[in-house]
mmCIF file of the N, C-alpha and C atoms, coordinates in Angstrom:
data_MODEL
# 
_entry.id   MODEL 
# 
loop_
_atom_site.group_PDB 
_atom_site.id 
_atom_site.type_symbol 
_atom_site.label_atom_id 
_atom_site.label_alt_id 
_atom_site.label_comp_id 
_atom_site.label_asym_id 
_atom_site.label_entity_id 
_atom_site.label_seq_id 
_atom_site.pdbx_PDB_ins_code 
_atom_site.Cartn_x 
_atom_site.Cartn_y 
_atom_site.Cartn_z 
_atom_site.occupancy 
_atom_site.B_iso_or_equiv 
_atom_site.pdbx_formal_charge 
_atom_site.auth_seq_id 
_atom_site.auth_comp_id 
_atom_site.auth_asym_id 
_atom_site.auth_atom_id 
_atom_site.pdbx_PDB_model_num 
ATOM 1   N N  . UNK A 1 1  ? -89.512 26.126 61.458 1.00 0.00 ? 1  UNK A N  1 
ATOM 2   C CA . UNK A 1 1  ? -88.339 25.392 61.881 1.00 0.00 ? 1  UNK A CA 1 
ATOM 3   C C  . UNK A 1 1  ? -88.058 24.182 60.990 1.00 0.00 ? 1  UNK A C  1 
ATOM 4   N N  . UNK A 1 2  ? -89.221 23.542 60.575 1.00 0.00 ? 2  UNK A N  1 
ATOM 5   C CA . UNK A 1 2  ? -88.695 22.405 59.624 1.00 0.00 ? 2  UNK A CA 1 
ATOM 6   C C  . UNK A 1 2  ? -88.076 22.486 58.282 1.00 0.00 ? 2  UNK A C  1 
ATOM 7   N N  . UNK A 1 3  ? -88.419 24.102 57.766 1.00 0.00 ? 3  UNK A N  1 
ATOM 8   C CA . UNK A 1 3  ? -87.691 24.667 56.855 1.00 0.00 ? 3  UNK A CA 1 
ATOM 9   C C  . UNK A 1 3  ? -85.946 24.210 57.068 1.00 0.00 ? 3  UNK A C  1 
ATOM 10  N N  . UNK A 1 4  ? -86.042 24.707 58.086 1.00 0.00 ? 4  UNK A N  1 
ATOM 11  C CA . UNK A 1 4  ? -84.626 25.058 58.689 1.00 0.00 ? 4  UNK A CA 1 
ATOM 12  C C  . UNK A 1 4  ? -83.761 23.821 58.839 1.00 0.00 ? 4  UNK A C  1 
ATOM 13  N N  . UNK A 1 5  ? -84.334 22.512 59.187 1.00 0.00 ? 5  UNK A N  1 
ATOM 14  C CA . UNK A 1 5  ? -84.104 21.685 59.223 1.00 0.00 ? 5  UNK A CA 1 
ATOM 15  C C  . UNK A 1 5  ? -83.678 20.875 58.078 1.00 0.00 ? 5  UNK A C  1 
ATOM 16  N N  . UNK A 1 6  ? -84.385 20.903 57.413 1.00 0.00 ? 6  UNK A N  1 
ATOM 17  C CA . UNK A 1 6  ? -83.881 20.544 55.833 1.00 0.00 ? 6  UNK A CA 1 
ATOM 18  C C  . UNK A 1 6  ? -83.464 21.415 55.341 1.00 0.00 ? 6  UNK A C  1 
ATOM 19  N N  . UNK A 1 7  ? -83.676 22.154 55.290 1.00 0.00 ? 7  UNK A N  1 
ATOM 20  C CA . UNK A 1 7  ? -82.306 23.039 54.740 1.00 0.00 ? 7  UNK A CA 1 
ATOM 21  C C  . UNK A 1 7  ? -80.673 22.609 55.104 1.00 0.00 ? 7  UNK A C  1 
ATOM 22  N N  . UNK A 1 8  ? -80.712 22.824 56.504 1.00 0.00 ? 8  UNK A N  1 
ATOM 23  C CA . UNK A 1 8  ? -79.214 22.014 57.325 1.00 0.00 ? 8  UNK A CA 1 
ATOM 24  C C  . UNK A 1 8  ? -79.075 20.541 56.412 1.00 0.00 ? 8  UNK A C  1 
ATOM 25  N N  . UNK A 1 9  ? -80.047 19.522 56.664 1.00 0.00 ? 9  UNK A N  1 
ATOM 26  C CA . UNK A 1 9  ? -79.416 18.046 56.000 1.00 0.00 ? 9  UNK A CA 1 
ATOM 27  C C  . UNK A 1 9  ? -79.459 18.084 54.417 1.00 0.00 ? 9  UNK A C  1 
ATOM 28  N N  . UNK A 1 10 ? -80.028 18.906 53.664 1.00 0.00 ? 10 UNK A N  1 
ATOM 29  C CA . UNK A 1 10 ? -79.629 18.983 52.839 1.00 0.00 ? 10 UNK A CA 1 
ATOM 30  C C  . UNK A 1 10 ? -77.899 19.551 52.573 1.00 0.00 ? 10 UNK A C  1 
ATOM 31  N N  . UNK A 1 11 ? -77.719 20.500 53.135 1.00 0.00 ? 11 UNK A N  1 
ATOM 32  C CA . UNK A 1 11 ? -76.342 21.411 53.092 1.00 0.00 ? 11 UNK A CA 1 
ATOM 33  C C  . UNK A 1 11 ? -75.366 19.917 53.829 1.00 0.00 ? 11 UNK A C  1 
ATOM 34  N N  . UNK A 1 12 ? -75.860 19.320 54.823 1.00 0.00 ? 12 UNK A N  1 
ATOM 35  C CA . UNK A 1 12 ? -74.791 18.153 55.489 1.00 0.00 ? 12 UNK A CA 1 
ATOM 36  C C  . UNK A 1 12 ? -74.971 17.418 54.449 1.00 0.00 ? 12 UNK A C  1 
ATOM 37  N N  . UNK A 1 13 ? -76.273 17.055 53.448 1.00 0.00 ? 13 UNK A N  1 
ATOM 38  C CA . UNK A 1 13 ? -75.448 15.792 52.521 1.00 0.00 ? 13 UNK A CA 1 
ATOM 39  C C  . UNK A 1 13 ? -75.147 15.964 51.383 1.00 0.00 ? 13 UNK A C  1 
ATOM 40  N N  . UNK A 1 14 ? -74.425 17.754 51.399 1.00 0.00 ? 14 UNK A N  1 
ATOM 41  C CA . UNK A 1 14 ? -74.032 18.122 49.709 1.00 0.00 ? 14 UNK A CA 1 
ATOM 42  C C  . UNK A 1 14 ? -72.150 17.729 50.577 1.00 0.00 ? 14 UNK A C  1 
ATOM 43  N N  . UNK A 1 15 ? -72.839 18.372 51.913 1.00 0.00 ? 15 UNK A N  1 
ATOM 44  C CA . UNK A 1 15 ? -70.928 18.375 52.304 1.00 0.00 ? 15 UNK A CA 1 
ATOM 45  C C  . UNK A 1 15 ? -70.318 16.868 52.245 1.00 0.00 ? 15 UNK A C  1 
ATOM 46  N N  . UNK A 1 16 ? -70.911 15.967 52.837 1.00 0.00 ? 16 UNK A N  1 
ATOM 47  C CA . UNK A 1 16 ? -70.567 14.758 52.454 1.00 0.00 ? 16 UNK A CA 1 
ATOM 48  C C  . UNK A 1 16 ? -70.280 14.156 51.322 1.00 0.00 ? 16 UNK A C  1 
ATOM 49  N N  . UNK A 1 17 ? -71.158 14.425 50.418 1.00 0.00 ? 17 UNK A N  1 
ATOM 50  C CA . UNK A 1 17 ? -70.685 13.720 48.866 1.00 0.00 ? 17 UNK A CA 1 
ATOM 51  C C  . UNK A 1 17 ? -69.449 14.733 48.508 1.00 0.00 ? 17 UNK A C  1 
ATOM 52  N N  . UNK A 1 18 ? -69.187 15.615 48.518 1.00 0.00 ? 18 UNK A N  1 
ATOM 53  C CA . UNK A 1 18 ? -68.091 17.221 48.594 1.00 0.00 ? 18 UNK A CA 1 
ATOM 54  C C  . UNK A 1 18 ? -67.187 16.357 49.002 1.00 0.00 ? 18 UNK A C  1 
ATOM 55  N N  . UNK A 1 19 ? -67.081 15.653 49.943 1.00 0.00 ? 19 UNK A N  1 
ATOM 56  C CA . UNK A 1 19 ? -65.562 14.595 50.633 1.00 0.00 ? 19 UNK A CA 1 
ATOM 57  C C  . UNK A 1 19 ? -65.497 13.697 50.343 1.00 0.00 ? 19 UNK A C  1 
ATOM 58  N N  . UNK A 1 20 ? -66.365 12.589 49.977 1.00 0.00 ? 20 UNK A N  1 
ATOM 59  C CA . UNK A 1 20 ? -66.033 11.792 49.327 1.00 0.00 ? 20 UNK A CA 1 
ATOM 60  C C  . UNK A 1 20 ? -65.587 11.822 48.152 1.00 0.00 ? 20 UNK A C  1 
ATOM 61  N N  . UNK A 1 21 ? -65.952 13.065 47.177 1.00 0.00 ? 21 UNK A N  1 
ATOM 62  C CA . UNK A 1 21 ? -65.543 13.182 46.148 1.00 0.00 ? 21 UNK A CA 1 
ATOM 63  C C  . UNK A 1 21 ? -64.086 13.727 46.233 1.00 0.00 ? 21 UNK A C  1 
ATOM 64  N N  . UNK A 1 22 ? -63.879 15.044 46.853 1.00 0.00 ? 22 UNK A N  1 
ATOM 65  C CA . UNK A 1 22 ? -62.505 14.925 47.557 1.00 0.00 ? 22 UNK A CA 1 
ATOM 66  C C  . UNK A 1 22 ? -61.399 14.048 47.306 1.00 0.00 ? 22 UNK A C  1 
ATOM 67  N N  . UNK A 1 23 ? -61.925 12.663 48.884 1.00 0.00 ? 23 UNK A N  1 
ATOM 68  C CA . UNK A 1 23 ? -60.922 11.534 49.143 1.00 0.00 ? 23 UNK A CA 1 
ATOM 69  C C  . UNK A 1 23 ? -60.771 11.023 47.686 1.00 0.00 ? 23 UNK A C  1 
ATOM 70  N N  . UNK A 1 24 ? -61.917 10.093 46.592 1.00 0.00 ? 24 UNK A N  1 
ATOM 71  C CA . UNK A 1 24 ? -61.672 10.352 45.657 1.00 0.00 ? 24 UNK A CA 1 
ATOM 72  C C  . UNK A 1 24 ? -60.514 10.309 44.483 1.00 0.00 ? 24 UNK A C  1 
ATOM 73  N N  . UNK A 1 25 ? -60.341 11.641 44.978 1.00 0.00 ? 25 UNK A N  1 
ATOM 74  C CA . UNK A 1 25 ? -59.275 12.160 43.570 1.00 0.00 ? 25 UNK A CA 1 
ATOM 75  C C  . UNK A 1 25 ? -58.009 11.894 44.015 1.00 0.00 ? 25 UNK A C  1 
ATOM 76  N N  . UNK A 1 26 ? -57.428 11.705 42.707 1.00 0.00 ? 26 UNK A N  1 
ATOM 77  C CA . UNK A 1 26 ? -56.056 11.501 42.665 1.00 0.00 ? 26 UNK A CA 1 
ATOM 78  C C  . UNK A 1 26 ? -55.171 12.703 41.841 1.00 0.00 ? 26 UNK A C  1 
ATOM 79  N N  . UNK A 1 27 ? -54.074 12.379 42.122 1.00 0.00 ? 27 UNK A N  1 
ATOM 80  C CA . UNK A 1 27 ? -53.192 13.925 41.498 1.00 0.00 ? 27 UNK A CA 1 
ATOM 81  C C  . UNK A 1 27 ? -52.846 14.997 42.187 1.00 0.00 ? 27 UNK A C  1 
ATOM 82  N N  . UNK A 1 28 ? -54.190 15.258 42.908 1.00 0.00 ? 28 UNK A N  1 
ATOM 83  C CA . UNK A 1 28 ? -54.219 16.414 44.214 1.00 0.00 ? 28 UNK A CA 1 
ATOM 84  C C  . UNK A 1 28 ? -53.896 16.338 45.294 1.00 0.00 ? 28 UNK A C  1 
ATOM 85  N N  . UNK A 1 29 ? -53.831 16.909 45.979 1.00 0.00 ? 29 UNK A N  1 
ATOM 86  C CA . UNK A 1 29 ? -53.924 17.281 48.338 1.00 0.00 ? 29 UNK A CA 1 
ATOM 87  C C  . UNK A 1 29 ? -55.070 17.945 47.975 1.00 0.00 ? 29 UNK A C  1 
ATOM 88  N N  . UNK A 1 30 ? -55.885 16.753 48.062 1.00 0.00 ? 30 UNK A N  1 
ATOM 89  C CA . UNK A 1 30 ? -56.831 17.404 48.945 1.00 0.00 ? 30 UNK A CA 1 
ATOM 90  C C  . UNK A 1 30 ? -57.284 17.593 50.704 1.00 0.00 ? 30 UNK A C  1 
ATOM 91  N N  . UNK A 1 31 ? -56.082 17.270 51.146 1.00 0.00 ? 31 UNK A N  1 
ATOM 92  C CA . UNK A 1 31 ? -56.770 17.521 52.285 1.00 0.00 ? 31 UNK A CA 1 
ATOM 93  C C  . UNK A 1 31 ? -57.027 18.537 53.345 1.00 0.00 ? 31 UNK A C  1 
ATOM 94  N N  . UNK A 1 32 ? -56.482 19.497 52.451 1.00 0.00 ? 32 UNK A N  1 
ATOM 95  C CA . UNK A 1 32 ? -56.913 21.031 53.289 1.00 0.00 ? 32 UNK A CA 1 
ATOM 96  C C  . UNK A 1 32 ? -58.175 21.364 53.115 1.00 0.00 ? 32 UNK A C  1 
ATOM 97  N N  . UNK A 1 33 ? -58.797 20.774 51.726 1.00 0.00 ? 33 UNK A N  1 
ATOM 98  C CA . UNK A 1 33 ? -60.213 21.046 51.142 1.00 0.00 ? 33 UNK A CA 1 
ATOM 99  C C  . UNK A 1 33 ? -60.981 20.269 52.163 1.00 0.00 ? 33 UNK A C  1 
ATOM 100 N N  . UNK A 1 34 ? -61.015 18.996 52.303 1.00 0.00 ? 34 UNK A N  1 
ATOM 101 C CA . UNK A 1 34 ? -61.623 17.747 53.023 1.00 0.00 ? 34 UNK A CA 1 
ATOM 102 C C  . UNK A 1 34 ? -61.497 18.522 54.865 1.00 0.00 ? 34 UNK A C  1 
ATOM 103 N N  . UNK A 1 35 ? -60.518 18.978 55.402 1.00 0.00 ? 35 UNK A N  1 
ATOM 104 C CA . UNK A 1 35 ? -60.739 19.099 56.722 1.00 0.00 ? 35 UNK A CA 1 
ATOM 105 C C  . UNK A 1 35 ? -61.497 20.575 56.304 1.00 0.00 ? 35 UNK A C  1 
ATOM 106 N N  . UNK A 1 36 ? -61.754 21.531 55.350 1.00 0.00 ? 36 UNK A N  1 
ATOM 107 C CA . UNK A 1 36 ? -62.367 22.720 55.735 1.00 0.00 ? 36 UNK A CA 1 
ATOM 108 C C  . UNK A 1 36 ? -63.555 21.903 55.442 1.00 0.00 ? 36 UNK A C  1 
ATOM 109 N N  . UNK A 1 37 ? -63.857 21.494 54.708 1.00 0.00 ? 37 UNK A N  1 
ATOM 110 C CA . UNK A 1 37 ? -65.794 20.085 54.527 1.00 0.00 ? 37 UNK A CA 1 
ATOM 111 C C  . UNK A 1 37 ? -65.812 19.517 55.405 1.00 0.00 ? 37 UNK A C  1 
ATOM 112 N N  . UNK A 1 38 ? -65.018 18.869 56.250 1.00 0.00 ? 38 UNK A N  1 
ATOM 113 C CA . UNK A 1 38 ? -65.318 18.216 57.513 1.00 0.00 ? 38 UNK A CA 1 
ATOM 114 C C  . UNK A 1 38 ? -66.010 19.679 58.802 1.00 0.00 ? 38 UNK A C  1 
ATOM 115 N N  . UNK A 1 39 ? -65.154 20.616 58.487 1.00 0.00 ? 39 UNK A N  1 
ATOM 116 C CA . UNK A 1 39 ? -65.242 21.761 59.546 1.00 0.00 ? 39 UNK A CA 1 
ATOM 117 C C  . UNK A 1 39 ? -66.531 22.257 59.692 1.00 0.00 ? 39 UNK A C  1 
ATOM 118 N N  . UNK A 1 40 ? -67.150 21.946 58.537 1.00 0.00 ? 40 UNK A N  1 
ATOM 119 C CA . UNK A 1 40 ? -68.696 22.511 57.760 1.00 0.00 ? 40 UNK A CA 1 
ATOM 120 C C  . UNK A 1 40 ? -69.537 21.370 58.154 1.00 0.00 ? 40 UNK A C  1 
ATOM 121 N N  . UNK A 1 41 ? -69.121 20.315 58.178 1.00 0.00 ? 41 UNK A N  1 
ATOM 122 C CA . UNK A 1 41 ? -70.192 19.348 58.986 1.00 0.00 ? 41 UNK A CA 1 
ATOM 123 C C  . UNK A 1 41 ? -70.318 19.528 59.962 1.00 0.00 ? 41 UNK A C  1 
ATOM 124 N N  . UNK A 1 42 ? -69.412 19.480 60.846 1.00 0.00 ? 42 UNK A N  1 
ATOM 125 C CA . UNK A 1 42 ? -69.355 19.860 62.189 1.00 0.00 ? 42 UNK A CA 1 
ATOM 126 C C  . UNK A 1 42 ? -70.303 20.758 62.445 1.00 0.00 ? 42 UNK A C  1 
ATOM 127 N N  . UNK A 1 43 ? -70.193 22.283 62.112 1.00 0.00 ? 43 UNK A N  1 
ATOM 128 C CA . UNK A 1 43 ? -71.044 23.100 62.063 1.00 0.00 ? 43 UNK A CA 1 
ATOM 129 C C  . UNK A 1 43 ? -72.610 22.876 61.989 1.00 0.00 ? 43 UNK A C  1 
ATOM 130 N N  . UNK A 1 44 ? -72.827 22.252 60.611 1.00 0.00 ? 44 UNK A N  1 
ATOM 131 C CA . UNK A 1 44 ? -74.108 22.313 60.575 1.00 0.00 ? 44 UNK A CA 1 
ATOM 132 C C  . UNK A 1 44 ? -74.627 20.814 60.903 1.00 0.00 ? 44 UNK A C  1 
ATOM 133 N N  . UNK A 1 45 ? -73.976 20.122 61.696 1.00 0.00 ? 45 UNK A N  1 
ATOM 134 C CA . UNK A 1 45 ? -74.707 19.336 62.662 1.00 0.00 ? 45 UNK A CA 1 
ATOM 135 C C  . UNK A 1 45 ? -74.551 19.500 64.244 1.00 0.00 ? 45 UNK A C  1 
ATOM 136 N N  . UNK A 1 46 ? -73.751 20.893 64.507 1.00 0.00 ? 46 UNK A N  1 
ATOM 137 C CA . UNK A 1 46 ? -74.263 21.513 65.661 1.00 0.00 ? 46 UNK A CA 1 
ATOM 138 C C  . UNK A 1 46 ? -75.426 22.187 65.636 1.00 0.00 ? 46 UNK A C  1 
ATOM 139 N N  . UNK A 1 47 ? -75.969 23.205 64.324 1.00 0.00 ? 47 UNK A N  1 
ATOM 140 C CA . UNK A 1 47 ? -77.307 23.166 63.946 1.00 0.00 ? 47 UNK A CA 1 
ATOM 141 C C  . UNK A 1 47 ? -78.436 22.588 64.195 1.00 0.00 ? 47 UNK A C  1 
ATOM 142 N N  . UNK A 1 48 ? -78.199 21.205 63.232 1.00 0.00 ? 48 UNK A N  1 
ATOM 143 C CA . UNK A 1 48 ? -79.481 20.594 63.327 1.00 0.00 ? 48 UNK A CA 1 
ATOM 144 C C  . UNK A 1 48 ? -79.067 20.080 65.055 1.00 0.00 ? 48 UNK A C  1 
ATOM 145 N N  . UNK A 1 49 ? -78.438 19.876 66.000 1.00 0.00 ? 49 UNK A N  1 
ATOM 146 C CA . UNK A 1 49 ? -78.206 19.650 67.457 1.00 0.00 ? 49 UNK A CA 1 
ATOM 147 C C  . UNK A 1 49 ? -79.202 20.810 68.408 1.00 0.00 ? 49 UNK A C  1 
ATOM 148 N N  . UNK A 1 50 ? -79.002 22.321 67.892 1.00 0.00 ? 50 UNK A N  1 
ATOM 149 C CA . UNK A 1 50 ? -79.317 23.043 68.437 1.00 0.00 ? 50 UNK A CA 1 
ATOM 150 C C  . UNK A 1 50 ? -81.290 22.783 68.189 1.00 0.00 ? 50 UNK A C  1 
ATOM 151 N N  . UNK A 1 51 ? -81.380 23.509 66.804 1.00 0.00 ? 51 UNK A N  1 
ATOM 152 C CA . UNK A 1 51 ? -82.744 23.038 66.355 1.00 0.00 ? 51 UNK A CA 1 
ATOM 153 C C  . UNK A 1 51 ? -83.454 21.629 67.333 1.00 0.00 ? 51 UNK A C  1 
ATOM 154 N N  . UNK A 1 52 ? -82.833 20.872 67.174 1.00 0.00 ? 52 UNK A N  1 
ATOM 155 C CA . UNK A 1 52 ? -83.730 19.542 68.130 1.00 0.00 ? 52 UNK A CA 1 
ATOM 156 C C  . UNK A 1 52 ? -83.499 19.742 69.697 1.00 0.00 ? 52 UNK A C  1 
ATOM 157 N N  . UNK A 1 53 ? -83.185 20.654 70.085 1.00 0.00 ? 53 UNK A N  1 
ATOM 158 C CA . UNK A 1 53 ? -83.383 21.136 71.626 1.00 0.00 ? 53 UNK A CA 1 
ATOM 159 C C  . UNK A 1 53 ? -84.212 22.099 71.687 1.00 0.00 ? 53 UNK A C  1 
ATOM 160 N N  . UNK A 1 54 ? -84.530 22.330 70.574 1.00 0.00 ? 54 UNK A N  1 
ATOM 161 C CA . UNK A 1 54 ? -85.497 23.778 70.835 1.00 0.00 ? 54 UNK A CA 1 
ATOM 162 C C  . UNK A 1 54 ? -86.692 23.338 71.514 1.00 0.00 ? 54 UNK A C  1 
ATOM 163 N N  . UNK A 1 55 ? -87.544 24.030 72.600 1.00 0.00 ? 55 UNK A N  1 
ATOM 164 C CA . UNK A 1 55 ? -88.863 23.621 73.124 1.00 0.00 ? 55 UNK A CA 1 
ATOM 165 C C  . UNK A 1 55 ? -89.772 24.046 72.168 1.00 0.00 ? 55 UNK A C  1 
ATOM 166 N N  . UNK A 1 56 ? -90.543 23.551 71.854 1.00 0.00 ? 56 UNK A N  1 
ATOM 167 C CA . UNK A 1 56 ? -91.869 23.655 70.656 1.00 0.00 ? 56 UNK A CA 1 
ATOM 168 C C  . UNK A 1 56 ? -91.491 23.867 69.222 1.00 0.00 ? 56 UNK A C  1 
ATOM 169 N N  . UNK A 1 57 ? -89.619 23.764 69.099 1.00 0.00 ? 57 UNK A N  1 
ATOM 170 C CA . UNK A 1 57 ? -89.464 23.485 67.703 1.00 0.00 ? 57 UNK A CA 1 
ATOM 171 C C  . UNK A 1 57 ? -88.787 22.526 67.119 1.00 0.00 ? 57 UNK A C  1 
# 
């Protein structure tokens, strides 16, 4: 399980720097990119949510 775990905060803090780099830029819309990276956090910090309820994991 702790595999699993870092695995998730790693993937949450590629998505984060991913949006900041995003917000960022100029020239572009990015913000269809930025809410589908936000959508992906969400996700995988319902993950690591689930993982820390687990009993004995």
């Amino acid at each position: 399980m702790l595999q699993d775990r870092d695995s998730l905060d790693d993937l949450r803090m590629y998505r984060r720097r991913l949006w900041v780099d995003l917000k960022a830029r100029t020239g572009f819309d990015c913000r269809p990119s930025m809410a589908l990276v936000e959508e992906d956090i969400v996700a995988i910090e319902a993950g690591l949510e689930s993982l820390s309820g687990r009993v004995g994991g």
